[in-house]
C-alpha positions as CSV (number, residue, x, y, z in Angstrom):
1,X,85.0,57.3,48.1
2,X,81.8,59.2,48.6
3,X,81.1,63.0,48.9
4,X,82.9,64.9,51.9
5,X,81.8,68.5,53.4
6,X,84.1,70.0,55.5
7,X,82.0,72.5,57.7
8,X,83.4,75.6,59.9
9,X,80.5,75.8,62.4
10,X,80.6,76.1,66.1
11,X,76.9,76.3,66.7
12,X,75.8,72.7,67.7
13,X,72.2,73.2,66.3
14,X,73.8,73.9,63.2
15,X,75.9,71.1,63.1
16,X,73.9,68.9,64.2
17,X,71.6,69.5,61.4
18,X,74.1,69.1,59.2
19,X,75.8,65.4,60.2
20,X,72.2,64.5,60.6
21,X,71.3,65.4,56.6
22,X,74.7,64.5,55.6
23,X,74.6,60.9,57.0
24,X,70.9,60.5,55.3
25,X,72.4,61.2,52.4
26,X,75.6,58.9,52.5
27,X,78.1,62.3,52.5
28,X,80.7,62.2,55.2
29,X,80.8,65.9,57.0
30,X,83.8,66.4,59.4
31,X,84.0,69.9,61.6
32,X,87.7,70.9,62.1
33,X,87.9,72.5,65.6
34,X,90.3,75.3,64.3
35,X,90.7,77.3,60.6
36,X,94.2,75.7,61.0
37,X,93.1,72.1,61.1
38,X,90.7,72.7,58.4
39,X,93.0,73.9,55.8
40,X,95.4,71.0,56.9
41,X,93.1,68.5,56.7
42,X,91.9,70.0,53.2
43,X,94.5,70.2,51.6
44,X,95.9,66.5,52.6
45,X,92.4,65.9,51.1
46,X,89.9,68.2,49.2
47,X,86.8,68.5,50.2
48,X,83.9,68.5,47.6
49,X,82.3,71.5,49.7
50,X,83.0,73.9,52.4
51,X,80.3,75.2,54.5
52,X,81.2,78.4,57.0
53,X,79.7,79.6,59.8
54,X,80.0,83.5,58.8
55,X,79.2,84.3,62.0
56,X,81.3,82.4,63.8
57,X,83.6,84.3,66.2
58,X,86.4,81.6,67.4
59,X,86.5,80.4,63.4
60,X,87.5,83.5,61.9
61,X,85.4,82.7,58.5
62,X,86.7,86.0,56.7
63,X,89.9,85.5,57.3
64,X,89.2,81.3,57.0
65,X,87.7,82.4,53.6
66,X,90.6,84.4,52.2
67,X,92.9,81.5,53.2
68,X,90.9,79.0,51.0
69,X,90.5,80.7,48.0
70,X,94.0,82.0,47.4
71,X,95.2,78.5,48.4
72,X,95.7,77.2,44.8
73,X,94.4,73.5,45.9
74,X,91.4,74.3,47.1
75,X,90.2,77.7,45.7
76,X,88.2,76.0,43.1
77,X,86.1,74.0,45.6
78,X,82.4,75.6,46.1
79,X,82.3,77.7,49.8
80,X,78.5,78.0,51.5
81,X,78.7,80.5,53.8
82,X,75.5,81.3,55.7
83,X,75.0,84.2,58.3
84,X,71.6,86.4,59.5
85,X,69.5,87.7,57.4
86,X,70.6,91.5,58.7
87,X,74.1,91.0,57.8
88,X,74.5,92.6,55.1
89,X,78.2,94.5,55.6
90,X,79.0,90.9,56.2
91,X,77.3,88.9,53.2
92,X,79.1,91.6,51.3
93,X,82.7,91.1,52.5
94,X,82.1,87.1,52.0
95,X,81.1,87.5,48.6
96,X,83.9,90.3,47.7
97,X,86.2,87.6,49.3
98,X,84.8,85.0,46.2
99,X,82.8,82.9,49.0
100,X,80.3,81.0,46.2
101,X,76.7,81.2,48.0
102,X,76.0,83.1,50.7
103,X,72.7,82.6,52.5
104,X,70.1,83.7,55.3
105,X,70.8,80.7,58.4
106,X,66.9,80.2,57.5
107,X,67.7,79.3,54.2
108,X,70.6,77.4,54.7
109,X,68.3,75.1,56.7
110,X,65.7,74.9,54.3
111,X,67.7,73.9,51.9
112,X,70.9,71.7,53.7
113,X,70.0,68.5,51.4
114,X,70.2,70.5,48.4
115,X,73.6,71.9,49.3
116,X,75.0,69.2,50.7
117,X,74.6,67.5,47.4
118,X,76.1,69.9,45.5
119,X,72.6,71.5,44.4
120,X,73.0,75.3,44.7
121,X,70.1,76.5,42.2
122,X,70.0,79.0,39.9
């Protein structure tokens, strides 16, 4: 079985950007329409990556966040979190919550293959 993302974003440019690099690169990506489903379906089968909208409304990605890091099956599994650049109360509660890379949307863009492959830089 090949690579698997499981993303929490609601914005269609973003996820389309994302199945689009995902399927070039062979990696299934799946988007959960709920933080319920997501931690179901995560847990029936880790993910090798999460990717989270952090300013996502409807998703809850704070609270999404906390869930998947105290949950002992998944805590372990890398969390992208990207956001706007201004943000920066908010990239500070995601990191204080242990989310792994937290990132400008710009960013994020620029560098979607490298994440999805598991690439996160120095």
């Amino acid at each position: 079985m090949g690579q698997r993302v499981v993303a929490a974003v609601e914005d269609l440019l973003f996820r389309s950007k994302i199945s689009e690099t995902a399927e070039q690169l062979g990696i299934e990506a799946t988007f959960p329409r709920s933080p319920k489903k997501l931690v179901e379906q995560a847990v029936q089968s880790p993910p090798d990556l999460f990717v989270l909208d952090l300013n996502s409304v409807r998703l809850e990605p704070l609270e999404l966040l906390k869930r998947l890091k105290s949950d002992e099956t998944l805590r372990n599994i890398p969390v992208v979190g990207f956001l706007s650049h201004v943000q920066k109360d908010l990239a500070l509660a995601a990191r204080e919550l242990r989310c792994d890379h937290v990132m400008a949307r710009s960013a994020f863009t620029k560098e979607l293959p490298k994440i999805l492959a598991g690439d996160f830089g120095a």
